[in-house]
Structures are given as C-alpha cells and as structure tokens.
C-alpha positions as CSV (number, residue, x, y, z in Angstrom):
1,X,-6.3,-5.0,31.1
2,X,-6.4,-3.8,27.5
3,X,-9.1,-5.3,25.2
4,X,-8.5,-8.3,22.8
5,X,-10.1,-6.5,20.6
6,X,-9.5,-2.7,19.6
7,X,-12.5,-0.5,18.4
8,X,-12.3,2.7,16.8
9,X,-12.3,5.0,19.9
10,X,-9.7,2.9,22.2
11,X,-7.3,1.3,19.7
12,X,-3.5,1.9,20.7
13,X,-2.3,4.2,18.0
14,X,-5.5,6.8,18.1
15,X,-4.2,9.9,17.3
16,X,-0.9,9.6,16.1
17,X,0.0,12.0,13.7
18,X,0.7,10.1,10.6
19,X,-2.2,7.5,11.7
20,X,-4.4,10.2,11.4
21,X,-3.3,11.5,8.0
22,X,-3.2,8.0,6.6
23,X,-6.8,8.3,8.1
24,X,-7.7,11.1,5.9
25,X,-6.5,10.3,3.0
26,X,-8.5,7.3,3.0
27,X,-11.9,9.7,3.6
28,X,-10.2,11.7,0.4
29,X,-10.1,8.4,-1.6
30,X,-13.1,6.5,-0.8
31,X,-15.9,8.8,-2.9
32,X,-13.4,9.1,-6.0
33,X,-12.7,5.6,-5.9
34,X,-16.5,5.2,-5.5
35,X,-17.1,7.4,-8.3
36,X,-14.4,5.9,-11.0
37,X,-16.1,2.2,-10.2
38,X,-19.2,3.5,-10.9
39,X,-18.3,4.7,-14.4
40,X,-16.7,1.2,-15.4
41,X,-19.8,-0.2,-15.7
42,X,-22.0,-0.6,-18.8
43,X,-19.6,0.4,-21.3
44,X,-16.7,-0.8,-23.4
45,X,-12.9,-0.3,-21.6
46,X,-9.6,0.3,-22.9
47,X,-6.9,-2.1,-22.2
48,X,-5.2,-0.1,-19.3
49,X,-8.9,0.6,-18.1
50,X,-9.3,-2.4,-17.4
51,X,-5.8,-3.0,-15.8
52,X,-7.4,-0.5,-13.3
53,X,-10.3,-2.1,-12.9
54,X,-8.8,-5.2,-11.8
55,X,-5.3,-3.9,-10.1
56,X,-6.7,-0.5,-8.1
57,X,-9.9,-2.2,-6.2
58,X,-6.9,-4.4,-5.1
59,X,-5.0,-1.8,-4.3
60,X,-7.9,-0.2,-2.3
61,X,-8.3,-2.9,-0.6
62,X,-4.5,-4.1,0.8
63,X,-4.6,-0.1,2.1
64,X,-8.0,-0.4,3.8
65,X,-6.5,-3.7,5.6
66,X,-3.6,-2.3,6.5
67,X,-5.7,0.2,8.1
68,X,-7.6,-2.4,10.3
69,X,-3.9,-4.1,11.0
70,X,-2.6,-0.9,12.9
71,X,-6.3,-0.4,14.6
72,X,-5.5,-4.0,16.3
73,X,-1.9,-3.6,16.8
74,X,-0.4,-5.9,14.4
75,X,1.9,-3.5,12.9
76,X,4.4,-6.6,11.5
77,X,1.6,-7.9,9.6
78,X,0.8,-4.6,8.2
79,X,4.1,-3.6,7.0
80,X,4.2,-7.1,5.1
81,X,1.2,-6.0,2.7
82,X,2.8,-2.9,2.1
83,X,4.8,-4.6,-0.5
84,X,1.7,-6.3,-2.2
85,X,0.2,-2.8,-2.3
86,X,3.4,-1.2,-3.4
87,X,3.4,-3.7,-6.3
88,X,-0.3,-3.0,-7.3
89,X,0.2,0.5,-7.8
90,X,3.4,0.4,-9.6
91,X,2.2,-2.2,-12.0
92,X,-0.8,0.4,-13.1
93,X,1.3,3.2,-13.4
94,X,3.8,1.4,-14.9
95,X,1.4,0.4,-17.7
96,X,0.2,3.8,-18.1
97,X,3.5,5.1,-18.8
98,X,5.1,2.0,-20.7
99,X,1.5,1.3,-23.0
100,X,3.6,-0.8,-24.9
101,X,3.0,-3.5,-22.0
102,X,-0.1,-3.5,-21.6
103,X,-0.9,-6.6,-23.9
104,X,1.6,-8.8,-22.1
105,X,0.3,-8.0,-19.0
106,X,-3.3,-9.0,-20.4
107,X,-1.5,-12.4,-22.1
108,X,-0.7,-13.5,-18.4
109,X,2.4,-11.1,-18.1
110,X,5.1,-13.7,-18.1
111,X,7.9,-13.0,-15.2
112,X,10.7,-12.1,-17.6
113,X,8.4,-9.0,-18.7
114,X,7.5,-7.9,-15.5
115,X,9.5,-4.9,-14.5
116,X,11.2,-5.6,-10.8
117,X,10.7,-4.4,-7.5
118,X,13.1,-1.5,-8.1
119,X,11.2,-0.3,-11.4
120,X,7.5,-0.3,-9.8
121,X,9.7,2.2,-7.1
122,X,11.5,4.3,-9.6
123,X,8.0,4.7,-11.8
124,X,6.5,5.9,-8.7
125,X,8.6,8.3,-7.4
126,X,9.3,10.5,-10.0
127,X,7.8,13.2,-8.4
128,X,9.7,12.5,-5.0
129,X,13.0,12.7,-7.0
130,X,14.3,10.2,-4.8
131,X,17.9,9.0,-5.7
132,X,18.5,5.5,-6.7
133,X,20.5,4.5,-3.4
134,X,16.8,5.6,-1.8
135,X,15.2,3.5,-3.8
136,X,17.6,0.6,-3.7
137,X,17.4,1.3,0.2
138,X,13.7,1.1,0.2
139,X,13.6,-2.0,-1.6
140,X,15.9,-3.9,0.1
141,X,13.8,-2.8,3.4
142,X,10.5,-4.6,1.5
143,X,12.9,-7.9,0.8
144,X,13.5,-8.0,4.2
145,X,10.5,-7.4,5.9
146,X,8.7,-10.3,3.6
147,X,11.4,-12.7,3.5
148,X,12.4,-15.4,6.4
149,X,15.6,-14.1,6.6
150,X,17.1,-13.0,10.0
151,X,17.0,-9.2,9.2
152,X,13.3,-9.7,8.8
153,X,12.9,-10.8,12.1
154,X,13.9,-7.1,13.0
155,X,10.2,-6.2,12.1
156,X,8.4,-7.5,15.1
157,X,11.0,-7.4,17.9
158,X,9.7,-5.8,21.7
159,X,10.4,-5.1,24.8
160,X,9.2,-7.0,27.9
161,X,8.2,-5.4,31.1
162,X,11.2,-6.8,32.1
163,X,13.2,-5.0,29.8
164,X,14.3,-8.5,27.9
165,X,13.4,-8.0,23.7
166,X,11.0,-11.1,22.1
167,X,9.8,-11.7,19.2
168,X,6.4,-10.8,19.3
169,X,4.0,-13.3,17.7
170,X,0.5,-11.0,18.3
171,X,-0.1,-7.0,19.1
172,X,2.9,-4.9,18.8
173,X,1.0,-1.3,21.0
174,X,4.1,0.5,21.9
175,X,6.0,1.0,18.8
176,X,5.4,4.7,17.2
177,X,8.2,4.7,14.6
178,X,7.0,1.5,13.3
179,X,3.5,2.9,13.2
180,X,5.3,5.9,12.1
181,X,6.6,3.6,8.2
182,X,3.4,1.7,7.8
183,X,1.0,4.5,8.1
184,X,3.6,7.4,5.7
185,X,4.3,4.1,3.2
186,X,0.3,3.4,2.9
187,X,-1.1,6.8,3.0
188,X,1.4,7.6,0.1
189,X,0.6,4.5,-2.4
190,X,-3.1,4.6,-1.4
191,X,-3.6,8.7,-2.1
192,X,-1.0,7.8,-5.7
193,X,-3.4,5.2,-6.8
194,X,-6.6,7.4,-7.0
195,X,-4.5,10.3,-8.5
196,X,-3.4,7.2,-11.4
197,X,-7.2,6.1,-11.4
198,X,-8.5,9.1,-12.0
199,X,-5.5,9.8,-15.3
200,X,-6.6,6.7,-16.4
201,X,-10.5,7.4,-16.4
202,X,-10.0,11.0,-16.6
203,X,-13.7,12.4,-16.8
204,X,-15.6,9.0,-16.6
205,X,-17.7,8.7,-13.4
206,X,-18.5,12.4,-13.4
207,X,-21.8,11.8,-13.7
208,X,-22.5,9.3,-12.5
C-alpha cells in the first residue's frame, strides 16, 4: 500500500537525477535569498529593488511549492505553476534590462505594456542561445499545459494496471520524463532568479 501522504525519505521520485539537482539548487538559493531579504530592510530602495522585493519572494515561493508537488506526486499540478514562476522571473529581468519600464510596472503595469509570454522567454535565455522556434516551442508547451484545451489534457494521462490510459485526477508516481520537465524547468528559473536578485542588490546583504 503506498502512503497518502509522502515524506521526505519514501516519496516516489527520491533520487532521481534531476529531482536531486533541482534539490540542490534550492540548498544554493535559500541562504542568498535569505541574505538579499535581509538587506531590504531599513533603508530606502530603488524602483527595480523593489520590483525584487515583491516579484522574487514570489518567485521563491512557486519553486519551493513545486518542490512539495513532486514530493507528493502531483506532477500535473506542478508543471501548471511553472508558468507563474516562469512569468515572475522574466518580469524582473525584463525590468532590469528594459529600466525604461519600470514606472509602468509600478503604475499598475497596464496589459498593453506588459511584454508577452514569448518576451519573458527570450529575455531569459540569452545565455542558452536558444533559437526562436525553441522558444516559440516552449511557449506554446506552457499555453497548453494551463489552458482547458484538449492538448492540455496530455499533461496528466496514465496507465492503469490494466494497461487502459486515464486521466489521472490525484498522484501521478510513475512518470520519470514528466518529473524529468518540471524538475530541469524549476531548477533553471529558481537558480536565474537569485543570480538576477543578487545583480539587482549587488553588495547589499553582505553584512548583514
């Protein structure tokens, strides 16, 4: 009988390879993201300081409950906050790097400012040189896994004992490759969010 409830030493995934990276980077990012809170306090912030203030705790947070999705199986509900979390750390880099921005997004950042879905991806990959069919791949993938569409439905499809596929409506535990997107997707946005936290604070926090 497996548990209702997964702990830390028994939960299906334990182990797996990109589970356990995604695992480490959140040990690397706690204490710096500890470090750069600490240093908000008590004195006056810039205007894309305190974009980070508000949009990386956020940020944080989506990538620490994505986390605690996988531990209990529910891999469909994990990959849907992978967009919200995606969106979060584009919009802060995107600031950084368009400034220009910043007081619209301060003024209640109406929706015909706000860069798209595509943008937030292109402003964070630069590094990965990914091409724009990757990107517009990628994008599409996050459409569909939010939306009610029938390619959505994709997301949380298994297989019965008796070999018949279901939609599954709880724990999805034998699904690697699934495990395999959430864990690479989250682990990426969570470990670039810190590295933009820590441009945009630079030395503040150091001594704290």
């Amino acid at each position: 009988m497996r548990p209702p409830v997964f702990l830390p030493h028994n939960e299906p995934y334990l182990g797996h390879p990109t589970l356990l990276e995604f695992d480490h980077a959140i040990l690397r990012a706690m204490p710096t993201n500890t470090r750069l809170a600490q240093g908000t306090f008590n004195r006056g912030l810039s205007p894309i300081e305190q974009v980070a203030s508000h949009l990386v705790p956020q940020a944080v947070s989506i990538a620490l409950s994505i986390r605690e999705l996988i531990r209990q199986g529910y891999l469909f509900s994990a990959g849907l906050l992978l967009r919200p979390l995606i969106e979060r750390v584009g919009t802060v880099e995107y600031l950084r790097v368009h400034p220009t921005s910043v007081p619209a997004w301060h003024g209640g950042w109406p929706r015909k400012e706000r860069p798209s879905l595509q943008e937030l991806l292109e402003v964070t990959s630069q590094a990965q040189a990914a091409s724009d069919d990757e990107l517009k791949f990628f994008a599409n993938m996050l459409h569909k896994l939010i939306h009610p569409d029938p390619t959505g439905g994709l997301w949380n499809v298994i297989t019965r004992e008796d070999g018949k596929s279901a939609f599954s409506s709880g724990k999805i535990l034998d699904d690697p490759q699934l495990c395999d997107f959430v864990s690479v997707t989250a682990c990426r946005f969570l470990a670039l969010v810190i590295r933009i936290a820590e441009d945009i604070f630079q030395s503040v926090g150091n001594e704290a």
